[in-house]
TIVEXZA-855680 format. One record per residue (C-alpha): residue number from 0; residue in three letters; x, y, z. Coordinates in nm, 4 decimals. Layout:
N
> n res X Y Z
> NUM ALA X Y Z
...
***
This chain:
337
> n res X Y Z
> 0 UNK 1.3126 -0.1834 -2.6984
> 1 UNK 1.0944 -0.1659 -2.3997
> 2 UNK 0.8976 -0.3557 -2.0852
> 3 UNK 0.6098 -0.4515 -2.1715
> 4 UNK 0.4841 -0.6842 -1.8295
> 5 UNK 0.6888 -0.7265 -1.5122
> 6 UNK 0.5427 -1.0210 -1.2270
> 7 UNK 0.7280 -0.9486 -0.9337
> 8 UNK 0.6880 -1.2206 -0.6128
> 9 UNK 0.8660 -1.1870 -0.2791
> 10 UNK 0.8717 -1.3894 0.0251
> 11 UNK 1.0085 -1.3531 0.3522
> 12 UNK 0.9499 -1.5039 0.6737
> 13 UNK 1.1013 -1.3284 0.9212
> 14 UNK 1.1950 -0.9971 1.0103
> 15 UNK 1.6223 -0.9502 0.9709
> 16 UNK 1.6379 -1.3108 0.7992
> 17 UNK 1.6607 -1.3296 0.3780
> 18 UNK 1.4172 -1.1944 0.1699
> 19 UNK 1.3700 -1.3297 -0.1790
> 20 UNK 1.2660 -1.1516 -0.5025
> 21 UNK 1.2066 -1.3593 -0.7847
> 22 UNK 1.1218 -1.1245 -1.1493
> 23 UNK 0.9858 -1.2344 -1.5177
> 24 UNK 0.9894 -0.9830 -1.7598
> 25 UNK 0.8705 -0.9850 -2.0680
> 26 UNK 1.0303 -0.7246 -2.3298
> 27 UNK 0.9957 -0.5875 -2.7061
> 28 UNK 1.3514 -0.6846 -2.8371
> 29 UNK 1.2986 -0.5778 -3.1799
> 30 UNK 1.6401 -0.3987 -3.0982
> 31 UNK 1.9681 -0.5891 -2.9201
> 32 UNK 2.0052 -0.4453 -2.5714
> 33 UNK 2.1301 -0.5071 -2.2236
> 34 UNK 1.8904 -0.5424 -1.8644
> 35 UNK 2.0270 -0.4011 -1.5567
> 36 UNK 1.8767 -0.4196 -1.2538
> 37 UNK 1.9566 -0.3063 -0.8971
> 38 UNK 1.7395 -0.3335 -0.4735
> 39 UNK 1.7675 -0.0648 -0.3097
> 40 UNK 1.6800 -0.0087 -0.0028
> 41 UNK 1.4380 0.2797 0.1022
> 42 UNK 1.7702 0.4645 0.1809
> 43 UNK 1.8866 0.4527 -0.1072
> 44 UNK 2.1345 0.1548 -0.0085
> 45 UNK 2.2538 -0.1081 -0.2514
> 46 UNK 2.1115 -0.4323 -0.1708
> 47 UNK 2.1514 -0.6489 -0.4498
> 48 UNK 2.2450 -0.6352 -0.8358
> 49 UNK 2.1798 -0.7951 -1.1760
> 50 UNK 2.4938 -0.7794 -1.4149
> 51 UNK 2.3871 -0.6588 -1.7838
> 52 UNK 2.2103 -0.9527 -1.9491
> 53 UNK 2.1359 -0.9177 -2.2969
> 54 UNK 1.7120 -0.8741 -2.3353
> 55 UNK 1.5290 -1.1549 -2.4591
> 56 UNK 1.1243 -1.1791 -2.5010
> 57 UNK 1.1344 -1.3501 -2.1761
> 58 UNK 1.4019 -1.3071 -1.8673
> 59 UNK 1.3344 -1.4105 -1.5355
> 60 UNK 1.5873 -1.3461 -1.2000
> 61 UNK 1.6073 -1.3733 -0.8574
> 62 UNK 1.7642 -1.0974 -0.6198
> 63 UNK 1.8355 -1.1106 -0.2165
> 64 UNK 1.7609 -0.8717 0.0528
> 65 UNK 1.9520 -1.0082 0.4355
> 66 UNK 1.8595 -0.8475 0.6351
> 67 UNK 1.5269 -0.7745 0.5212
> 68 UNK 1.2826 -0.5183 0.6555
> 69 UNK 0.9099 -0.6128 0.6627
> 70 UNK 0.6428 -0.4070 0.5473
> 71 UNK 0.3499 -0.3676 0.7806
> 72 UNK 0.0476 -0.0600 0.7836
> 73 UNK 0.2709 0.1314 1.0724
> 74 UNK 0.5924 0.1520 0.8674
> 75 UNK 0.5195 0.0981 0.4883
> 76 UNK 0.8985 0.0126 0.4602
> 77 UNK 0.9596 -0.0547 0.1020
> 78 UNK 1.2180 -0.1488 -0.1141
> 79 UNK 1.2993 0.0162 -0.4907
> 80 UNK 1.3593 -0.2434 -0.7606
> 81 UNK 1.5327 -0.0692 -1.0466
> 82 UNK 1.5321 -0.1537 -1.4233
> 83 UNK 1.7244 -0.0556 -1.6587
> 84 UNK 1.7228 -0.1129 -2.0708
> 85 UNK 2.0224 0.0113 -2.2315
> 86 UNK 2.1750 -0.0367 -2.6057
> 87 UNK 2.4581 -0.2427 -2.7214
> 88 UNK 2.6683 -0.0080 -2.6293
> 89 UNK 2.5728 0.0253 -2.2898
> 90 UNK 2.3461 0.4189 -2.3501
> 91 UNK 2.0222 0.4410 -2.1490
> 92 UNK 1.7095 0.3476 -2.3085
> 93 UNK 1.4657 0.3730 -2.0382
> 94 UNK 1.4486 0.3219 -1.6642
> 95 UNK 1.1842 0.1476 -1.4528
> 96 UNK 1.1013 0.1565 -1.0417
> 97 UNK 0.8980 -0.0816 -0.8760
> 98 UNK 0.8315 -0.0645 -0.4535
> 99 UNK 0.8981 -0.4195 -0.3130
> 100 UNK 0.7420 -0.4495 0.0096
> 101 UNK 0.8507 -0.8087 0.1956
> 102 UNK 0.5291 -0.9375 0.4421
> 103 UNK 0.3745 -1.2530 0.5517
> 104 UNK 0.0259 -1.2580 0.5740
> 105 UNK -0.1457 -1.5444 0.7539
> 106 UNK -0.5430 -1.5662 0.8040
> 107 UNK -0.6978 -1.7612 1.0854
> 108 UNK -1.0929 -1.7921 1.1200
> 109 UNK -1.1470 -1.3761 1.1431
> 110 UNK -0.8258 -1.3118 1.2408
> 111 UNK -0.5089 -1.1357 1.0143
> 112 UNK -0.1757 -1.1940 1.1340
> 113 UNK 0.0961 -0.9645 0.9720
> 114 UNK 0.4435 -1.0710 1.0171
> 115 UNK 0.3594 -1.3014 1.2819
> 116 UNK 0.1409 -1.0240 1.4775
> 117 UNK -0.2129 -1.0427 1.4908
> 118 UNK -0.3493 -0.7138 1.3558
> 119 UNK -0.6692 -0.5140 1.3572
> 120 UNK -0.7800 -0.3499 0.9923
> 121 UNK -0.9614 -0.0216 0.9592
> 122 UNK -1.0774 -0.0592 0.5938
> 123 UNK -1.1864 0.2506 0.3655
> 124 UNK -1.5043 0.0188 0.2165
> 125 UNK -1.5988 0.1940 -0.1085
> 126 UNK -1.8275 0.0695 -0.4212
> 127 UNK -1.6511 0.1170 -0.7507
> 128 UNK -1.9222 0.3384 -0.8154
> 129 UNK -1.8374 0.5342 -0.5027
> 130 UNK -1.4619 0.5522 -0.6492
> 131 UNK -1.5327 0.6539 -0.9880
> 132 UNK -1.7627 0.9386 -0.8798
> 133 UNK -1.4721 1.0237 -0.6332
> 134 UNK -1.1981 1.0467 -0.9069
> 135 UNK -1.5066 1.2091 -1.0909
> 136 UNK -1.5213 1.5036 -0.8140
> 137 UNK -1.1384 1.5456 -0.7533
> 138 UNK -1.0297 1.5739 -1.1415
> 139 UNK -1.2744 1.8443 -1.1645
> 140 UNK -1.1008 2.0293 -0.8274
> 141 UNK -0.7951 1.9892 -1.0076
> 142 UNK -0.8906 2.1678 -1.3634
> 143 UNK -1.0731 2.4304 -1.2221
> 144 UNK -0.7497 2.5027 -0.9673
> 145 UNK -0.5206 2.4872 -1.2702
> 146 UNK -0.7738 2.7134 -1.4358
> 147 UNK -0.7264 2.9678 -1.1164
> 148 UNK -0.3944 2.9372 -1.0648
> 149 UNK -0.0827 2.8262 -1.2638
> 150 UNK 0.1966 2.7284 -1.0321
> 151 UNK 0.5943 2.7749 -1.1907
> 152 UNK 0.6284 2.3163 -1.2164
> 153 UNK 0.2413 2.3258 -1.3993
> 154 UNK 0.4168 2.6144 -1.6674
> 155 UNK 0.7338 2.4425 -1.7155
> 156 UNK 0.5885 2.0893 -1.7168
> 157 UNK 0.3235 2.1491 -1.9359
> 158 UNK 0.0081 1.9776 -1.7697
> 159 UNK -0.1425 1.9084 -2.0796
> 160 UNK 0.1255 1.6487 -2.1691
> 161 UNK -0.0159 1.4403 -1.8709
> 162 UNK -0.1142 1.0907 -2.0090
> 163 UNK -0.4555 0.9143 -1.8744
> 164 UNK -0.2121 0.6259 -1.7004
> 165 UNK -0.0248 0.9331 -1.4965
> 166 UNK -0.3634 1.1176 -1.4391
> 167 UNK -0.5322 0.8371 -1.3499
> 168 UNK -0.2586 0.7271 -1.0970
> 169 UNK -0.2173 1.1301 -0.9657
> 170 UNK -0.5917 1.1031 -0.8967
> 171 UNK -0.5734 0.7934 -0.6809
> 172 UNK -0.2783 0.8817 -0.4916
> 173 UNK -0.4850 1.1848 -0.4082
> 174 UNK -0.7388 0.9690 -0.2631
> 175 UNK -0.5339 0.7453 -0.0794
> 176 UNK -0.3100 0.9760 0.0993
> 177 UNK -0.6621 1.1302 0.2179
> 178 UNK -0.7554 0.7947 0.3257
> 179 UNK -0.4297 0.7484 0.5272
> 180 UNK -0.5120 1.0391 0.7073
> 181 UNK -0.8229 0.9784 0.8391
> 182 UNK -0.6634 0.7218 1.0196
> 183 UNK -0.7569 0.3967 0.7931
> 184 UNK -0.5040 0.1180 0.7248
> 185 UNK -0.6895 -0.1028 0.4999
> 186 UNK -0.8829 -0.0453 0.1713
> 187 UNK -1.1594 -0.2448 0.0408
> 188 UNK -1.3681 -0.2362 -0.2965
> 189 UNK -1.6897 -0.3696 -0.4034
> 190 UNK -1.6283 -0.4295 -0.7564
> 191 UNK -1.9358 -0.3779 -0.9598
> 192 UNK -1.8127 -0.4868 -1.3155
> 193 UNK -2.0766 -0.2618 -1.4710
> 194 UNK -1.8469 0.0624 -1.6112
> 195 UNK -1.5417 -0.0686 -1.5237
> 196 UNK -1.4716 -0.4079 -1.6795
> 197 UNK -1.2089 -0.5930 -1.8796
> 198 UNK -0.8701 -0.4501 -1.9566
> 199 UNK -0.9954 -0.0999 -1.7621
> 200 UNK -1.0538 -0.2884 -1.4481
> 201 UNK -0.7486 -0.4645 -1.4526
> 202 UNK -0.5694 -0.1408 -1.4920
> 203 UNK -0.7288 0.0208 -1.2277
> 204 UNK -0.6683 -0.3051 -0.9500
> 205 UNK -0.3196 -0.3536 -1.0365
> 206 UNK -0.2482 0.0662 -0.9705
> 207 UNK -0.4405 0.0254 -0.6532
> 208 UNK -0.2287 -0.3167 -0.5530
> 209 UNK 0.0817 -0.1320 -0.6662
> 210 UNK 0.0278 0.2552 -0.4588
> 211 UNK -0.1518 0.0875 -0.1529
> 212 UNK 0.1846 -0.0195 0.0040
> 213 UNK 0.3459 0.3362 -0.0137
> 214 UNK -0.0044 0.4786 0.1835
> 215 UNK 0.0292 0.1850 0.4469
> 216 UNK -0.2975 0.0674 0.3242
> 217 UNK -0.3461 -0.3227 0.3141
> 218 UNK -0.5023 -0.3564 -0.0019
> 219 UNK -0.5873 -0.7799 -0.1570
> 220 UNK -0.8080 -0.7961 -0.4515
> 221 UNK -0.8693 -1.1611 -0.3866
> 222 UNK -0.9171 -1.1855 -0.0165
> 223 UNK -1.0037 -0.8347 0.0458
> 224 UNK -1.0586 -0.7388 0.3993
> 225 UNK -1.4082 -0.9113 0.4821
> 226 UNK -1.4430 -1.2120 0.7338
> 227 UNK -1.1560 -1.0111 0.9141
> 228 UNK -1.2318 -0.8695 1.2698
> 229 UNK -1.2170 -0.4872 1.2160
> 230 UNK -1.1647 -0.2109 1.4418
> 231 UNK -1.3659 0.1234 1.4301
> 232 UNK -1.0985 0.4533 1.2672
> 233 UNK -0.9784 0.6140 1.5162
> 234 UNK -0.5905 0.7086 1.6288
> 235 UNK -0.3756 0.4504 1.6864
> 236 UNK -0.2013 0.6416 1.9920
> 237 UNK -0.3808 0.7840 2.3246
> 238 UNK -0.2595 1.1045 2.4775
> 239 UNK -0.4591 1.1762 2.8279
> 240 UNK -0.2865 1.5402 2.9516
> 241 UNK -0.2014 1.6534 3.2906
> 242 UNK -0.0539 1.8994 3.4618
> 243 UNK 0.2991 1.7219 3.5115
> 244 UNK 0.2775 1.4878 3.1807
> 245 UNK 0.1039 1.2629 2.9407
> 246 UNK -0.0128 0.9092 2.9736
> 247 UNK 0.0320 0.7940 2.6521
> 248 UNK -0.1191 0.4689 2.4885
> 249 UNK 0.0451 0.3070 2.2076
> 250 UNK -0.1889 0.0255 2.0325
> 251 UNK 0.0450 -0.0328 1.7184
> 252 UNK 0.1457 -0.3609 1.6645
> 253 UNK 0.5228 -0.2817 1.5050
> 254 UNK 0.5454 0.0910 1.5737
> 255 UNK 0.7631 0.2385 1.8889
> 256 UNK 0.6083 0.6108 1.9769
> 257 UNK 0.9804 0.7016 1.9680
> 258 UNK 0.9132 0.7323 1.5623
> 259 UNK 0.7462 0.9906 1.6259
> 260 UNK 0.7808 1.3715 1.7397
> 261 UNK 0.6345 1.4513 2.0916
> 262 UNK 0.5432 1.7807 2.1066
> 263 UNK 0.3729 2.0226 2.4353
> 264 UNK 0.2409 2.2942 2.4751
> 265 UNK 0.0941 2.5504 2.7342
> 266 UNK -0.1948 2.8099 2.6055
> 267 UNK -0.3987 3.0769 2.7090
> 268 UNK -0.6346 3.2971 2.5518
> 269 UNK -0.4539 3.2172 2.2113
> 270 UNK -0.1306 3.2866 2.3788
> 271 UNK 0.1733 3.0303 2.3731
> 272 UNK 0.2942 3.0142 2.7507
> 273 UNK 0.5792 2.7523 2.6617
> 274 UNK 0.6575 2.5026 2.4319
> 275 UNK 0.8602 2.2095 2.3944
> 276 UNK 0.9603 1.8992 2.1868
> 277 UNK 1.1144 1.5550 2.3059
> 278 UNK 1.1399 1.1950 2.2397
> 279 UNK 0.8925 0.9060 2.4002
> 280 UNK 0.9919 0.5635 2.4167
> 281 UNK 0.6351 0.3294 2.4422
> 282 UNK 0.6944 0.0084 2.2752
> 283 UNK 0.3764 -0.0859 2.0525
> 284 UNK 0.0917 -0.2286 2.2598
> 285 UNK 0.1998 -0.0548 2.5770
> 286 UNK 0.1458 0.2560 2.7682
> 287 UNK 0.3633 0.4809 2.9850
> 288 UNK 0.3263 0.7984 3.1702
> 289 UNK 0.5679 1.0398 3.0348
> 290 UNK 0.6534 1.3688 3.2692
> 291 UNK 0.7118 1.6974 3.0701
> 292 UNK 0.8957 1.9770 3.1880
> 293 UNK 0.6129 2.2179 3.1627
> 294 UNK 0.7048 2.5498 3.2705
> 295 UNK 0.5624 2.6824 3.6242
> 296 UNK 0.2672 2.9348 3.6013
> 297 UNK 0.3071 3.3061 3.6935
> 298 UNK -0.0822 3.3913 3.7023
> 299 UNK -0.3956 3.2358 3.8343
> 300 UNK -0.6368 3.1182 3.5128
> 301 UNK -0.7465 2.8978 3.2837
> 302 UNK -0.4651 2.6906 3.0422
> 303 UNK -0.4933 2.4668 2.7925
> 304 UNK -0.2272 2.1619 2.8223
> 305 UNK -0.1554 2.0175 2.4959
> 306 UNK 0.0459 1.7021 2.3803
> 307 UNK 0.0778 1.5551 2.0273
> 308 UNK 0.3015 1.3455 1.8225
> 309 UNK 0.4032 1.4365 1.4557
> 310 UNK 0.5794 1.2881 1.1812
> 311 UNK 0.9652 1.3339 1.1876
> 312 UNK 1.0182 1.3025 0.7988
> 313 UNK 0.7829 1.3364 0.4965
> 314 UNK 0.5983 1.0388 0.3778
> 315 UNK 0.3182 0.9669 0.0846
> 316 UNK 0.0817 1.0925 0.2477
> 317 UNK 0.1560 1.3717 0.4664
> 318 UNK 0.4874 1.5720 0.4910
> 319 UNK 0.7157 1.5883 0.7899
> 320 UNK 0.5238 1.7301 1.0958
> 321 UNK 0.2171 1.6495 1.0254
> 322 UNK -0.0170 1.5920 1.3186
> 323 UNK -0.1163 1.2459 1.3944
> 324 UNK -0.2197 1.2155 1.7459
> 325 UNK -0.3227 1.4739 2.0283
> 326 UNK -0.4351 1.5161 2.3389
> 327 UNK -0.5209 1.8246 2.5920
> 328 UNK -0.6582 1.9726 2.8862
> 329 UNK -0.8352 2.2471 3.0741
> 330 UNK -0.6447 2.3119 3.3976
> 331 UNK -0.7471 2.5601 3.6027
> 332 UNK -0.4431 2.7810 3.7972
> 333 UNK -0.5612 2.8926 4.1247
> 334 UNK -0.3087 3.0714 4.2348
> 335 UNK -0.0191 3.3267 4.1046
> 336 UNK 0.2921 3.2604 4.1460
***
């Protein structure tokens, strides 16, 4: 007994208001067995639940989320919809998780509007045969640094038991999360139905579809990003350094810099002079100057003032305190203390 197609739809309208997840599933039932499923939230927190119903070739519910949290490219807030097979007598068969992510996307002339904001997308624009020589480059990285090096999970796990689905999908997250990082929120793909067609392409869009969310990455096959206005990469915060503080520029459209880590820090000639961390509150599309308590100078020179904001837990695609914004300065001291 197993899942062999899931079609998930959600809708939600409103941030804090009820989001609605309606599931068909389609299963082997060559054996009698039992469905359970379960919404959790991305804490971990029960949201809703499915009762045992006994598997058929075809079952279909709906589940709740209230409040809901939206998913937008800042956050990535997602949901995890768990399924769960078990015999008559209630043993585990097999267990699948699916990331819900609850948004309302609206298009107006060249405009996106995400949750009832108007956005900007940074797309990652890519051929497919850009992509496949991509995967191409990185699977060869990987063999010849498992060839090098054998880490303690690669011995225990036994690489070699990896099947094409989980390489495949390994390979792409790869590529994503390095997308992510330089700052993109939006991926787009000229499909060239030359090596990749039928069941193969299918695959491939539906893994994209299904990781994008967890990168913050808007990813639609069928509108894609093009007749959107789109905004060059770049950082979506502003740090301009002084000697008393930072001006800092947030031009997220959901995000609060208070997310994030503020770090500062004094240097000279490779030398820390002092270092701190605190907490900035700049609602998204704002900016506020922000005094640090740098520490006062003993001897006449040149310092480097430096400000940046990091990650305060681990995510997809980098792990906690990872760099995602900075900002310094040159000041010169001209006189000792």
């Amino acid at each position: 007994m197993q899942i062999t197609d899931i079609d998930i739809h959600v809708q939600a309208e409103k941030e804090g208001q009820t989001g609605n997840v309606e599931v068909i599933m389609h299963c082997d039932t060559r054996e009698k067995g039992f469905l359970c499923a379960q919404l959790l939230s991305e804490e971990g927190q029960e949201e809703d639940r499915i009762f045992p119903v006994p598997t058929e070739e075809e079952i279909d519910f709906c589940m709740q989320v209230s409040p809901v949290r939206l998913w937008d490219v800042e956050r990535a807030y997602l949901y995890d919809l768990v399924l769960e097979l078990r015999d008559e007598e209630m043993r585990l068969l097999g267990c699948t998780v699916k990331k819900i992510a609850f948004r309302r996307v609206e298009r107006e002339q060249e405009k996106l509007w995400l949750n009832g904001q108007c956005v900007f997308l940074r797309p990652w624009h890519c051929t497919e045969k850009e992509l496949r020589e991509t995967l191409e480059s990185l699977q060869a990285f990987r063999c010849s640094e498992k060839k090098a090096v054998r880490s303690r999970e690669e011995t225990q796990s036994g690489s070699a038991g990896v099947t094409p689905a989980r390489g495949l999908e390994m390979l792409l997250r790869h590529w994503l999360a390095a997308i992510r990082r330089g700052h993109y929120n939006a991926l787009s793909i000229a499909w060239e139905n030359t090596k990749v067609q039928g069941e193969q392409l299918d695959r491939w869009q539906a893994m994209l579809a299904e990781l994008c969310p967890e990168y913050g990455l808007y990813y639609d096959e069928e509108a894609k990003s093009e007749g959107v206005t789109a905004a060059p990469p770049g950082a979506s915060f502003e740090l301009n350094v002084t000697q008393e503080g930072v001006l800092l520029e947030n031009r997220c459209s959901f995000i609060n810099a208070s997310e994030y880590e503020l770090r500062y820090a004094i240097f000279r000639d490779g030398k820390t002079i002092c270092k701190g961390s605190m907490c900035a509150d700049v609602p998204p599309k704002s900016g506020r100057y922000i005094e640090l308590p740098f520490t006062v100078l003993q001897e006449a020179g040149e310092y480097i003032y430096r400000v940046s904001l990091h990650l305060k837990r681990d995510m997809p695609w980098a792990a906690n305190g990872y760099e995602i914004a900075a900002g310094e300065s040159l000041i010169s001291n001209l006189f000792s203390a």
